[in-house]
RODO-117213 format. One line per 3 residues: their letters; for each residue x, y, z of C-alpha. Coordinates in steps of 0.001 Angstrom, whole numbers, always signed. Layout:
<sites>
A	X,Y,Z | ...
</sites>
This chain:
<sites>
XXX	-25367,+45600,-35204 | -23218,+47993,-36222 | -19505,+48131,-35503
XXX	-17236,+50568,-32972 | -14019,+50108,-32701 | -13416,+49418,-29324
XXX	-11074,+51773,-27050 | -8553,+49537,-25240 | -8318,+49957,-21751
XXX	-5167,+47559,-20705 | -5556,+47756,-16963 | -4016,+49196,-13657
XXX	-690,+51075,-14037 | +1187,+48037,-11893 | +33,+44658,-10812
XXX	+1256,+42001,-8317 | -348,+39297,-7026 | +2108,+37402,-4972
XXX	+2482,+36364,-783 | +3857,+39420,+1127 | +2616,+42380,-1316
XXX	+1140,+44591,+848 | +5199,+44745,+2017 | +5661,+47339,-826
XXX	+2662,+49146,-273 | +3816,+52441,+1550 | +6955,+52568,-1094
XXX	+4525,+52730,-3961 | +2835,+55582,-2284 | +5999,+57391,-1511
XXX	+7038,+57232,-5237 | +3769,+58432,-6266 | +4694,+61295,-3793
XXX	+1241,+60388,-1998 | +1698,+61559,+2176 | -1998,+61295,+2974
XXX	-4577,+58779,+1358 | -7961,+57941,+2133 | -8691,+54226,+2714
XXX	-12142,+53004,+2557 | -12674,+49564,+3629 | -15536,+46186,+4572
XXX	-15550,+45301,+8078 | -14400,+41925,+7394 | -11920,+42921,+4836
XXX	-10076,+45054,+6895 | -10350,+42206,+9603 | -9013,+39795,+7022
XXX	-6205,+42391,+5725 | -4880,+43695,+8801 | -2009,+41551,+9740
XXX	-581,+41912,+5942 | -1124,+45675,+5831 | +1947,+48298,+6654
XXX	+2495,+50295,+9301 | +1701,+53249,+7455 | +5021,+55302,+9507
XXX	+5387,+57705,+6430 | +1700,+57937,+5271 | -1100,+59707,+6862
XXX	-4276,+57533,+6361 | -7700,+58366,+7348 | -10120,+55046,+7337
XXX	-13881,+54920,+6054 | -15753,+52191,+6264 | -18569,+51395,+3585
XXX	-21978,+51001,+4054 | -22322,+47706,+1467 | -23004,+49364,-1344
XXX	-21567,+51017,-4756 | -24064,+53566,-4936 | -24172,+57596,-5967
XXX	-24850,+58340,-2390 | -21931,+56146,-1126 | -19819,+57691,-3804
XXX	-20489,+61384,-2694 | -20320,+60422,+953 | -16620,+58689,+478
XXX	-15413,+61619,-1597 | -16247,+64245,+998 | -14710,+62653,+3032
XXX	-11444,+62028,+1230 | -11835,+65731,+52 | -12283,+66456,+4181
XXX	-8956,+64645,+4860 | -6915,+66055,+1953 | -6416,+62904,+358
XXX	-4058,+62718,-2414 | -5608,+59302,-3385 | -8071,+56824,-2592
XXX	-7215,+53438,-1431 | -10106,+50598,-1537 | -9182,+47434,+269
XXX	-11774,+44618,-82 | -14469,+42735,-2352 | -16091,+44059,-5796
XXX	-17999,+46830,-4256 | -15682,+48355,-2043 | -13030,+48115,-5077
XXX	-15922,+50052,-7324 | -17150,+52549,-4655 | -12833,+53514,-4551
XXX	-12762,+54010,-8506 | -15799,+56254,-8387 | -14938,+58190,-5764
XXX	-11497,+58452,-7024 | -12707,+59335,-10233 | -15294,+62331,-9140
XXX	-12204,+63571,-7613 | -9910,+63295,-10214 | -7977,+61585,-8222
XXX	-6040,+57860,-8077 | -7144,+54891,-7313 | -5168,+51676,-5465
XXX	-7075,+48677,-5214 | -6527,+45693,-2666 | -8866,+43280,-3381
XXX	-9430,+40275,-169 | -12014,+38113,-2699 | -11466,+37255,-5834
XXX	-15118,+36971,-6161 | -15171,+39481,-9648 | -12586,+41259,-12307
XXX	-13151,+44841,-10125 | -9804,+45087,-9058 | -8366,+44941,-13004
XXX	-11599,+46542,-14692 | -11753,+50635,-15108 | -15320,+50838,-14357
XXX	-17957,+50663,-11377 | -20812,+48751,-11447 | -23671,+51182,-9097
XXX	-27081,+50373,-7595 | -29565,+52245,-5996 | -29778,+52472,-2081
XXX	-31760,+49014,-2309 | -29304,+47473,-4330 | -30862,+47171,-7489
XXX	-28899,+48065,-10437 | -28872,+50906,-12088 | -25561,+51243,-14542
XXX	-21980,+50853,-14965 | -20049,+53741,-15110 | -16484,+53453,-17575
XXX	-13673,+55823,-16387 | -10823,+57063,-18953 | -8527,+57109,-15502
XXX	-7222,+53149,-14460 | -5970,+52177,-11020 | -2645,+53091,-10486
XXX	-1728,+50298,-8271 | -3169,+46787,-8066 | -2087,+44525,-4849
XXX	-3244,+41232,-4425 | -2725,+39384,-1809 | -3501,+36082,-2165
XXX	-3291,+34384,+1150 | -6167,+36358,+2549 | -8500,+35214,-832
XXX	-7582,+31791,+407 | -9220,+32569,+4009 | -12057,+34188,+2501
XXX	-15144,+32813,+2482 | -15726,+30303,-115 | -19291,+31370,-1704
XXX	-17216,+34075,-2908 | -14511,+32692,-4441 | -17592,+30247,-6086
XXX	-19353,+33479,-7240 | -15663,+34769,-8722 | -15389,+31201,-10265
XXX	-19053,+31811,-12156 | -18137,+35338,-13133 | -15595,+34772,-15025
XXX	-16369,+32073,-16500 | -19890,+34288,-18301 | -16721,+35941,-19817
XXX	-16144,+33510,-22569 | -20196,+32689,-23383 | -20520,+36513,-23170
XXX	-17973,+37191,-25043 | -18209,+35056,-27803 | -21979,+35648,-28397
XXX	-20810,+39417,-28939 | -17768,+38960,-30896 | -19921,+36452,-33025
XXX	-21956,+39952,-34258 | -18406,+41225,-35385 | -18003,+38118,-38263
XXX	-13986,+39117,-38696 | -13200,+40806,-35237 | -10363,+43452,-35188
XXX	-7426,+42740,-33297 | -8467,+43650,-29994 | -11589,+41863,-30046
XXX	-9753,+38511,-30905 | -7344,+38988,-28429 | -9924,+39634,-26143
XXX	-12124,+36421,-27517 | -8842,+34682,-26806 | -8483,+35821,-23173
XXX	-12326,+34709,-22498 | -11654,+31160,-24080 | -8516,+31030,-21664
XXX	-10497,+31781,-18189 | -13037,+29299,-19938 | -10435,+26543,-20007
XXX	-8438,+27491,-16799 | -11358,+27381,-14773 | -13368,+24359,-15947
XXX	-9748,+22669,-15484 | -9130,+24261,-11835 | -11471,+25703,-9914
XXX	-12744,+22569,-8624 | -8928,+21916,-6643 | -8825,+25535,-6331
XXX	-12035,+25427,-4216 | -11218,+22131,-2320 | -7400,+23931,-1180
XXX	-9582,+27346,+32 | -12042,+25118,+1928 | -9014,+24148,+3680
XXX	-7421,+27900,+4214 | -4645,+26434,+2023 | -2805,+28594,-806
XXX	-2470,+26256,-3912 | -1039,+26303,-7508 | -4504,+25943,-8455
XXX	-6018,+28268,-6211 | -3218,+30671,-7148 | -4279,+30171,-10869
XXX	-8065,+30483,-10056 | -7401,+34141,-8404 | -5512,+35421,-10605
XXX	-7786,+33981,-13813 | -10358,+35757,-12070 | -9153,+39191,-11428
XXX	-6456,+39554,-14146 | -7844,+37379,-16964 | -11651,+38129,-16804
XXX	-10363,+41868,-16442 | -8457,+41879,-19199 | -11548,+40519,-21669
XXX	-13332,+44294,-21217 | -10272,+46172,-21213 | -9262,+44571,-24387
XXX	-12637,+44067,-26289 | -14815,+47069,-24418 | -18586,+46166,-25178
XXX	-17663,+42999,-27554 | -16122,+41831,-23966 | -17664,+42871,-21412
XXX	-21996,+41791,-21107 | -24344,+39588,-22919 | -27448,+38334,-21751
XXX	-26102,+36174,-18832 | -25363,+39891,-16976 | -28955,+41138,-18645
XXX	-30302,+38038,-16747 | -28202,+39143,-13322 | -29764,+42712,-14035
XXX	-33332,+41708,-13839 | -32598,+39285,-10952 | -31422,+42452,-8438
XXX	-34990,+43287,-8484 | -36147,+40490,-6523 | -36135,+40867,-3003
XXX	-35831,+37258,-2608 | -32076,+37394,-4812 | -30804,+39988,-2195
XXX	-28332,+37656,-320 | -27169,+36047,-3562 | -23731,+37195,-4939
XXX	-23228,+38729,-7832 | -21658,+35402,-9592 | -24356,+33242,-8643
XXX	-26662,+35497,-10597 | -24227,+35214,-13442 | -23999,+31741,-13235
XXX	-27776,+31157,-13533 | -27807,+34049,-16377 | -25332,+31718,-18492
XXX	-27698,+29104,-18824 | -30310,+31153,-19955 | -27959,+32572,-22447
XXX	-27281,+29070,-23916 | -30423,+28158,-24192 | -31499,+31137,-26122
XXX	-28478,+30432,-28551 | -30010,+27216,-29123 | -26435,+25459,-26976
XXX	-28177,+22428,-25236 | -24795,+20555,-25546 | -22808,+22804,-23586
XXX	-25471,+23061,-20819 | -25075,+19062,-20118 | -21559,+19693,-20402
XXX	-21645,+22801,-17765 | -23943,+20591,-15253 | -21166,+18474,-13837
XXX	-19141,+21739,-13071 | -22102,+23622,-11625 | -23428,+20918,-9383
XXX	-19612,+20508,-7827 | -19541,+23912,-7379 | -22890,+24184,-5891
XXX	-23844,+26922,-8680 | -27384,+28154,-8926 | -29259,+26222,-12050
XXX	-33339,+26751,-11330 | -35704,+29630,-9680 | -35438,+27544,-6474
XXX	-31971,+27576,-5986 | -32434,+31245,-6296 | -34830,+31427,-3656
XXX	-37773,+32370,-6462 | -41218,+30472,-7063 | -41598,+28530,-10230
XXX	-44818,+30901,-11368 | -45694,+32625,-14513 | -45341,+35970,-12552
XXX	-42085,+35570,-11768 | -40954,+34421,-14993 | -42546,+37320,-17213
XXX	-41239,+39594,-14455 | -37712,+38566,-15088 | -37765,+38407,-18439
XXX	-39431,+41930,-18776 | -36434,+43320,-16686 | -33943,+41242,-18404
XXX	-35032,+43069,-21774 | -35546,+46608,-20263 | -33841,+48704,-22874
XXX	-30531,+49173,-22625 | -30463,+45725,-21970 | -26707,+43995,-22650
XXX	-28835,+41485,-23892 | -29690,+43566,-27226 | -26084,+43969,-28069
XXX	-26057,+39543,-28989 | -27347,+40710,-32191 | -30487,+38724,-32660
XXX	-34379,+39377,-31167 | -35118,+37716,-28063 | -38731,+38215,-27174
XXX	-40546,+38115,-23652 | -41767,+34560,-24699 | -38425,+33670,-25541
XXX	-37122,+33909,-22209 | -39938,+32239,-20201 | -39429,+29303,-22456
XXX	-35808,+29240,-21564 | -36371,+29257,-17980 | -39162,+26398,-18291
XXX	-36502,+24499,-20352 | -33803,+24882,-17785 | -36403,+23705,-15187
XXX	-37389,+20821,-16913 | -34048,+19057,-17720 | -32716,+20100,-14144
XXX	-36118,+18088,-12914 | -35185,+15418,-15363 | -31414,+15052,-14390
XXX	-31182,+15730,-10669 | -32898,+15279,-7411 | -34574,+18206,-6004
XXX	-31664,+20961,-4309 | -29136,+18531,-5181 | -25827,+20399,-5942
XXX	-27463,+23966,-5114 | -26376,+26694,-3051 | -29237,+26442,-1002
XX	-28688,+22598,-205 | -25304,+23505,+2161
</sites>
């Protein structure tokens, strides 16, 4: 593999998570000399968001709501219409793909971007790129922009009312950063100073979350804003974003996103998160880099977490169809999964998801500790 330097990307031009946030909102936009915004929105998040949000007495704001998707359709669709309004910026207030459909629309404008994430389910809110599907939510590509947020509010009482599968899913995402990470940087032998601060970052949202997210889960079960929970948010939107911004393609995918990838083309997948993908793609990963140990040290953590760990938790059949399908699309070129440095083969990957089906028959009841057994 051969080496790139990596262009740094540090982040959004100002960041705050803290209780009461959204209090500074309009007097951000007034110093960026911003009078009328576009604000595209989830229905739930702006049901969530709404008692925390300003007035808006000094800001004209026209609202959009998405249609569930980061897609080029949506994109075009939300930039007409902040082009329609005269928007001097585009505002996206909710989960991953609301945050990404605001940064590309933003970005075909030439425009700002200010990002209020409600989950804290991925790093979208920190990262300066979109992740876009087709109109039947497959995935097509990720799409890098030169231009970061200019504002990032987080509020994190209303991530502490969200629903929990996300904040799981969040947990699971980040996490991917340190395996991915490392299995990339590991190409690099003596990694430049960006990549080992990046390296670093992943091995701290490694350590933060196996320590945390377990509390962090039990206080949002309850609606209740914790230390932990506070750490867990902020791990997951600051930290994991800062791992690509510092280390660019040494920090950003392996084979646990390749894995995610291939699973979008399953119609059965379609009402799993993003995370839980992940989370099933970062076993696979370790068992292709020959990491048995870590996956019996992982378990424990994934079955408290109720974290996808066989086909059936992912609402797939244990056949050889499905398996050589996913590993064919997991290996489609272009693949993240080529960029590990070493040749994994079609074979290679059906034997890794046998062997994670095996030991999970081995060491657990059937469904215990999945998603699916809720």
């Amino acid at each position: 593999m051969s080496f790139e330097a990596p262009t740094v990307h540090p982040g959004p031009g100002t960041y705050q998570c803290a209780t009461g946030v959204f209090n500074r909102l309009e007097n951000d936009l007034k110093d960026y000399q911003y009078s009328r915004v576009l604000l595209v929105h989830g229905e739930e998040s702006l049901k969530a968001a709404k008692a925390y949000l300003p007035d808006f007495n000094e800001t004209e704001v026209s609202w959009i709501q998405y249609r569930g998707i980061c897609s080029d359709s949506e994109t075009e669709r939300v930039a007409e219409a902040a082009q329609q309004a005269g928007s001097q910026a585009v505002i996206g207030l909710g989960g991953g793909s609301v945050l990404d459909l605001a940064k590309a629309a933003a970005s075909r404008l030439a425009q700002d971007a200010i990002l209020l994430p409600t989950l804290a389910s991925t790093c979208a809110a920190w990262t300066g790129l979109s992740v876009i599907y087709d109109d039947e939510h497959r995935f097509t590509r990720f799409d890098v922009y030169n231009r970061p947020a200019r504002l990032v509010l987080v509020e994190p009482r209303i991530i502490a009312t969200a629903p929990i599968d996300y904040l799981r899913a969040g947990i699971a995402d980040t996490l991917a950063k340190w395996y991915e990470a490392r299995a990339l940087a590991e190409t690099l032998g003596d990694p430049p100073v960006p990549v080992a601060l990046a390296l670093s970052t992943a091995r701290y949202c490694q350590t933060a979350l196996l320590e945390h997210a377990e509390e962090a889960v039990r206080s949002a079960e309850k609606g209740e804003l914790s230390p932990a929970l506070q750490k867990v948010i902020e791990t997951n939107i600051l930290a994991g974003g800062l791992v690509g911004s510092l280390g660019e393609k040494y920090g950003r995918v392996a084979a646990a996103h390749s894995v995610h990838n291939a699973l979008t083309q399953f119609e059965e997948t379609r009402t799993l998160l993003h995370g839980e993908k992940v989370a099933y793609g970062i076993l696979v990963q370790l068992v292709l880099e020959r990491r048995k140990e870590e996956i019996r040290q992982l378990r424990p953590f994934y079955q408290a977490l109720r974290l996808p760990s066989t086909l059936e938790d992912l609402d797939l059949r244990n056949t050889p169809e499905v398996k050589e399908d996913l590993a064919n699309w997991t290996l489609k070129p272009g693949e993240s999964i080529h960029q590990m440095g070493k040749s994994v083969t079609e074979t290679d990957l059906v034997r890794a998801i046998d062997e994670l089906e095996a030991e999970r028959a081995v060491n657990h009841p059937r469904g215990q500790g999945s998603r699916l057994s809720d």
